[in-house]
C-alpha positions in Angstrom: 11.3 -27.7 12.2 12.2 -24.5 13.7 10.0 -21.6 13.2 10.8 -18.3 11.0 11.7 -15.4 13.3 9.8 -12.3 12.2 10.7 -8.3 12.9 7.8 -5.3 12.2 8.9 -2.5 11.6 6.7 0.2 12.2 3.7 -0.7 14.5 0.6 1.7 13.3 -2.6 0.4 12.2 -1.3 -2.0 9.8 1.4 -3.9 12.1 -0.9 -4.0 14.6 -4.9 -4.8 12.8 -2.7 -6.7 10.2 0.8 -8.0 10.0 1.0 -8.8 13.7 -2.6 -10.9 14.2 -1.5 -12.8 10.7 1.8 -13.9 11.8 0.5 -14.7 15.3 -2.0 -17.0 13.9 0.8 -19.0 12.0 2.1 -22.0 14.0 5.4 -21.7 12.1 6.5 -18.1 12.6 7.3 -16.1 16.1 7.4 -12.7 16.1 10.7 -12.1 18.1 11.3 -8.2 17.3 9.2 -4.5 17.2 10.8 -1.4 15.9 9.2 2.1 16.3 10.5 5.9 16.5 7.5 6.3 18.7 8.5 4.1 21.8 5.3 4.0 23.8 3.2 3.3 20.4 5.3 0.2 19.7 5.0 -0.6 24.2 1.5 -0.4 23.4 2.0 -2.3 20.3 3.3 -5.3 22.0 0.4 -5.0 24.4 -2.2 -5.1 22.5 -0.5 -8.0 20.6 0.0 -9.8 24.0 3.9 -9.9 22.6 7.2 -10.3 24.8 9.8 -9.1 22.4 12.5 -7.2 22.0 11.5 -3.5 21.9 13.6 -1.2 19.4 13.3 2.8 19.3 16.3 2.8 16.5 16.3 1.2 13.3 20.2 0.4 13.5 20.1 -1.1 16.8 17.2 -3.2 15.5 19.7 -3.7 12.7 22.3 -4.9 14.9 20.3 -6.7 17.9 16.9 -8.4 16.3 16.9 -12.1 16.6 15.1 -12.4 13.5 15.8 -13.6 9.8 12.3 -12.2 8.6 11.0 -8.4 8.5 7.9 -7.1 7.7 8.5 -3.5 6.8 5.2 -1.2 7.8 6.8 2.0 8.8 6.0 5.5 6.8 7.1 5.4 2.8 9.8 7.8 3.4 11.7 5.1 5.5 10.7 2.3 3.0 13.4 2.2 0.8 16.4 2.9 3.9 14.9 0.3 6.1 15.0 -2.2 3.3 17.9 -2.1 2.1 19.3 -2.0 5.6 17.8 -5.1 6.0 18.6 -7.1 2.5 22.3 -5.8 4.0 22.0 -7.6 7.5 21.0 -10.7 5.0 17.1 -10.7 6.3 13.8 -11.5 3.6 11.9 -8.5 3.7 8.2 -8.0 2.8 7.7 -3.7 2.6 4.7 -2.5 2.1 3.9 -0.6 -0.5 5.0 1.7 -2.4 8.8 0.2 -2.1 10.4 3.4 -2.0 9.9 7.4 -3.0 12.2 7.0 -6.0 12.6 4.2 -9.0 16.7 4.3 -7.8 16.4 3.4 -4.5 13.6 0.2 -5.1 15.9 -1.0 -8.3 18.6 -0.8 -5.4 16.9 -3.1 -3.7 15.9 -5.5 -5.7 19.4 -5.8 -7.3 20.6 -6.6 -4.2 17.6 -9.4 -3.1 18.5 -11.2 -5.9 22.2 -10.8 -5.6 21.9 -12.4 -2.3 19.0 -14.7 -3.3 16.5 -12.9 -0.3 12.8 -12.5 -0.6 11.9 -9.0 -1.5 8.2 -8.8 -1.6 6.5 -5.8 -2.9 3.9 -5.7 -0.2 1.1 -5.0 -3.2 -2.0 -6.6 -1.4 -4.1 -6.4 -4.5 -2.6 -8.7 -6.8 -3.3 -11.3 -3.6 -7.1 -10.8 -3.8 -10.1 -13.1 -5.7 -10.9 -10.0 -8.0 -7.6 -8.6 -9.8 -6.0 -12.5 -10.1 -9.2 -13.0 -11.5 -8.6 -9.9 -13.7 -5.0 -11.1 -14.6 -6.9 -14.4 -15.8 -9.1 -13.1 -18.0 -6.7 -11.0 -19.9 -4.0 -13.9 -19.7 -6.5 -16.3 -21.4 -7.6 -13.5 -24.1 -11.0 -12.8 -23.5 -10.3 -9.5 -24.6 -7.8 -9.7 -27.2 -4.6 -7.3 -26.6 -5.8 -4.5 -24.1 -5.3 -1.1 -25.3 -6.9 1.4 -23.0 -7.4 1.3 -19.1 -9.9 3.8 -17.0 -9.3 3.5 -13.5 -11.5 5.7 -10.8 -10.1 5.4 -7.1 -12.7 6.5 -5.1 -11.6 6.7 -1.3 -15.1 7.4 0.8 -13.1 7.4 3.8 -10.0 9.4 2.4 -10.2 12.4 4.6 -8.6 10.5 7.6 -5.2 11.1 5.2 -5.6 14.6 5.8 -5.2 13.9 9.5 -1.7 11.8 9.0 1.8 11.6 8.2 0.4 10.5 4.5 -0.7 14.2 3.5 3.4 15.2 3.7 4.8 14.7 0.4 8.3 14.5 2.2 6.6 11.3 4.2 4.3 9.3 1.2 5.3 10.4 -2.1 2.2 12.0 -2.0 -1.1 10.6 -2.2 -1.2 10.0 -5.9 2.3 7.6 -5.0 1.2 6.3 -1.8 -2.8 5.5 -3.0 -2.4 5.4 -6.3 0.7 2.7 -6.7 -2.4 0.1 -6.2 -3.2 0.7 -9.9 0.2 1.6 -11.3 1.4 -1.6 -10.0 -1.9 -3.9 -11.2 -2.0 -2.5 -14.5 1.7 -3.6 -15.6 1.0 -7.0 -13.7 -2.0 -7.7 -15.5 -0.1 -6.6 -18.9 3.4 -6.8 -18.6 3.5 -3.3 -20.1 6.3 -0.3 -19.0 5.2 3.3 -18.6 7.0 5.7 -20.1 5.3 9.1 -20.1 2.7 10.4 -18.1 1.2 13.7 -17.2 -0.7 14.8 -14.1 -3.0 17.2 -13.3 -4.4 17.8 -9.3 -5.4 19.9 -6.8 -6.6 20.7 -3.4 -9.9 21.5 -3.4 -12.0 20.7 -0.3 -9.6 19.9 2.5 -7.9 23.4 2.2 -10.4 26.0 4.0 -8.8 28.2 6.8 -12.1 28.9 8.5 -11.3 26.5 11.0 -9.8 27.8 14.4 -9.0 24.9 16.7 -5.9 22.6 15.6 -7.8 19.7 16.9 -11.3 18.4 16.7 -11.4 17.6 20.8 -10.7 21.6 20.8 -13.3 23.0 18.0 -16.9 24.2 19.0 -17.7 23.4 15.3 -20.8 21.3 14.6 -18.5 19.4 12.0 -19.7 16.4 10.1 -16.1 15.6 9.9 -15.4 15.9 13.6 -13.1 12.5 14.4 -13.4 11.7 18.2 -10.4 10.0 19.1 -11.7 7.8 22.2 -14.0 6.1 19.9 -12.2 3.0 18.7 -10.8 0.2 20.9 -7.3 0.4 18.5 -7.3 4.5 18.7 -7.8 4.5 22.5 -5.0 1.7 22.5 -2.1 3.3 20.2 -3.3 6.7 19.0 -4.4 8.4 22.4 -3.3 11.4 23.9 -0.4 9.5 25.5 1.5 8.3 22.3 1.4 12.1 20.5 4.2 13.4 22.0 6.8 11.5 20.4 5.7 12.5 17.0 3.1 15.6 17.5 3.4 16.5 14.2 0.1 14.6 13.6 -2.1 14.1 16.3 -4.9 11.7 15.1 -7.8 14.3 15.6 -6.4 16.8 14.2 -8.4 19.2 11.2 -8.6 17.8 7.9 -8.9 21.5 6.8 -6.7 23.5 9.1 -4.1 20.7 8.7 -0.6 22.0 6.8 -0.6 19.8 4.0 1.1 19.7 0.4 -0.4 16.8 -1.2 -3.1 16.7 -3.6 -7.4 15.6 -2.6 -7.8 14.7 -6.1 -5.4 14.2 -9.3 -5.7 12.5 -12.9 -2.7 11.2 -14.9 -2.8 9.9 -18.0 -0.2 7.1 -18.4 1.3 5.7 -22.2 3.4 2.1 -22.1 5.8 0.7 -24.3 3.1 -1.5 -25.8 0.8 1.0 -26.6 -1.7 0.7 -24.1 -2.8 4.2 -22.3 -4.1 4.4 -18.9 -6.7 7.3 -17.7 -6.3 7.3 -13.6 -8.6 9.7 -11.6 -8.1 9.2 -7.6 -10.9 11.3 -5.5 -10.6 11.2 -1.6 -13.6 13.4 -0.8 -16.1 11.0 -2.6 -19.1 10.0 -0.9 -18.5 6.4 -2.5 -15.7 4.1 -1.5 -14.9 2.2 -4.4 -12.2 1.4 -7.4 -13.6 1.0 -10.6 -11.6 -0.1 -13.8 -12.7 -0.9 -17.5 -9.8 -2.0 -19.6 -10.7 -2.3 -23.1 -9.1 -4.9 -25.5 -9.0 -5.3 -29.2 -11.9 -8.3 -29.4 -13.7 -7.0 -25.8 -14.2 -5.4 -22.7 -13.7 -6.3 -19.0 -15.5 -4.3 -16.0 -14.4 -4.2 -12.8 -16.0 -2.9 -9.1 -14.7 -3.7 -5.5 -18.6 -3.0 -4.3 -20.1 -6.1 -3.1 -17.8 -8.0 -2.6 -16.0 -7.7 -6.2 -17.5 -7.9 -9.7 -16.5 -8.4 -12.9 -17.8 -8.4 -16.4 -16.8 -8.9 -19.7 -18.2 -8.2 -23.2 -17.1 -9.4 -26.6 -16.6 -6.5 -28.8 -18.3 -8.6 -32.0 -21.4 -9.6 -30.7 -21.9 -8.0 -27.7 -22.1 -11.4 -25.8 -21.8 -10.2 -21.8 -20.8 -12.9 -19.1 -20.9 -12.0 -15.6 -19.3 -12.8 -11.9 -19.6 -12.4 -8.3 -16.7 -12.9 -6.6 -18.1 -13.1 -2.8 -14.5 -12.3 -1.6 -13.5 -13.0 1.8 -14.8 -10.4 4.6 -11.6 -9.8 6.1 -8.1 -7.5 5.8 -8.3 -6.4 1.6 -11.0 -9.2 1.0 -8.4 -12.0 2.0 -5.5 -10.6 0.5 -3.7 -9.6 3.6 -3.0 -13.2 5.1 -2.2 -14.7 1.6 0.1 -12.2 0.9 2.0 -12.7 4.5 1.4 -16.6 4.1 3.1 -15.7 0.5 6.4 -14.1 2.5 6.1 -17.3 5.4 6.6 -20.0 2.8 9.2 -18.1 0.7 11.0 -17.1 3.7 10.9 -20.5 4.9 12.1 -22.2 1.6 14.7 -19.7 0.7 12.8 -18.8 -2.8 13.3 -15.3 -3.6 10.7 -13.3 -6.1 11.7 -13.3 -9.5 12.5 -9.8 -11.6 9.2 -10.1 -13.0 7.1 -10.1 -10.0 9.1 -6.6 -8.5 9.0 -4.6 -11.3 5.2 -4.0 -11.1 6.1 -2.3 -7.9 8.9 -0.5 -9.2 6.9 1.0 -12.2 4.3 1.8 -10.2 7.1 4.3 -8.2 7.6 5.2 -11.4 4.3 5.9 -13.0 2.8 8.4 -9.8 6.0 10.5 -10.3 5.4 10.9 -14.0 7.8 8.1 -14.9 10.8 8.5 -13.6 13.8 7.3 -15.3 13.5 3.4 -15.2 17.5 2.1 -14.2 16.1 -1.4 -13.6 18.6 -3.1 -15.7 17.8 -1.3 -18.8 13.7 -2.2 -17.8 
């Protein structure tokens, strides 16, 4: 059987510490094609990945050229939704990563057209691939907790300055942060539920990563004794894609520089408060100066309760609302790339890809609402979703 030929697009940290090692580990898939803006990242891309391929510094020459029926779309959000659709046009199976576009238009766009021309269109939502939320999805599906009716969800990102240093803390390039980090939730909540947003309001702000009492652009250049000081030589991968050598194509945002002196217009913390057409309510707070590095959701139900942590490997209780009756689990999930959800989900596009069976309506329109949701629900043209 011949193997699926497979395209990345984009070939930061996620092509290159995800998408690329999975697909190489896959005895029926070649990776046959790289595309990058940045031409000596993607050279050093293919280097690190020990990958002869074809190189591609433009998108429509990539279009035109790529041997490859397969394309695993990892490039900033802003180029999401053009790249996609550019590729559902050249008849390819696409798995983007998430969030599938900057607007509820152009990922409805999409997805019209995947099923139009009955290609895979997978919304590159790791979570729903993990031990812990299909768990989740379980437990509400069986009716352990009657109908749910309210959902508080904390993302805590312990690590979330380094967003401060990148492309992501553009609104022009993510979405902003609540769109780009945020979508996790927005999309789990209507997967576990089935329910549609259709109002929300948001509140955020700026608050820590906004001082002007730095001097030096970049940490390598600061005589600051800063806990946040990011040496950019430390890492194998940094010194391999990020280093000095591969800013100058896009020196907008060199990986060292300051998280506080950085330009910016995106939000370090926000709270929305979300209402679906079944009546369920979501609270959402996201926090990315947190000392904790965690996401924590309760979703309460008519007849109980279910508790949720990603600490420890994922947890998860529930409590009937009667008699107070708690049971407990451990879910020990998998010590690799989102606990394990990072190869199913690419093992997910293989075999669809390979069979020719496209996602149904259902399984996209988590993702879409989720566009939706971060931008304060914007008008949903999914076929009258």
């Amino acid at each position: 059987m011949a193997k699926l030929k497979v395209g990345i697009i984009g070939t930061g940290y996620r092509a290159v510490k995800a998408f690329g090692p999975l697909l190489i580990a896959e005895p029926g898939v070649e990776i046959t094609a790289l595309c990058d803006i940045n031409p000596v990242r993607m050279r050093r891309a293919a280097d690190y990945l020990n990958l002869q391929v074809g190189l591609y510094g433009d998108f429509e020459e990539f279009i035109a050229k790529a041997d490859c029926s397969a394309v695993i779309i990892s490039s900033p959000d802003r180029f999401h939704g053009q790249q996609t659709m550019g590729c559902l046009q050249s008849d390819r199976h696409v798995l983007c990563e998430k969030p599938l576009a900057l607007s509820v238009l152009d990922a409805t766009r999409c997805m019209e057209l995947a099923q139009e021309r009955s290609l895979v269109y997978l919304p590159g939502h790791v979570l729903r691939y993990t031990a812990l939320y299909q768990q989740v999805r379980n437990i509400i599906d069986n009716g352990d907790i009657g109908r749910p009716v309210m959902v508080y969800a904390q993302d805590l990102y312990g690590k979330g300055k380094s967003y401060f240093r990148r492309w992501n803390r553009y609104t022009a390039q993510s979405g902003g942060l609540l769109l780009h980090k945020g979508c996790h939730t927005f999309d789990l909540v209507p997967w576990w539920t089935g329910a549609r947003p259709e109002r929300a309001i948001i509140s955020g702000g700026l608050a820590v990563f906004n001082s002007n009492d730095h001097q030096r652009q970049l940490c390598r250049d600061c005589l600051i004794n800063c806990p946040d000081y990011y040496d950019i030589g430390e890492s194998e991968i940094d010194r391999a894609i990020f280093g000095p050598e591969t800013e100058q194509p896009d020196s907008e945002w060199p990986k060292d520089i300051c998280i506080f002196g950085s330009p910016k217009d995106t939000f370090d913390h926000a709270g929305l408060l979300c209402e679906y057409n079944t009546g369920l309510r979501l609270i959402y707070a996201q926090c990315f100066f947190s000392p904790e590095n965690n996401r924590l959701i309760r979703i309460s139900g008519d007849e109980g309760e279910l508790n949720t942590s990603q600490e420890f490997g994922g947890h998860i209780s529930v409590t009937d609302r009667h008699n107070q009756n708690r049971y407990e689990a451990a879910l020990n999930m998998a010590e690799e790339g989102h606990w394990g959800g990072d190869r199913l989900m690419v093992q997910d596009f293989i075999r669809r890809a390979t069979e020719g069976r496209p996602m149904a309506e259902q399984e996209i329109l988590p993702a879409i609402y989720a566009i939706a949701t971060a931008l304060g629900v914007e008008p949903l043209c999914a076929r009258g979703a």
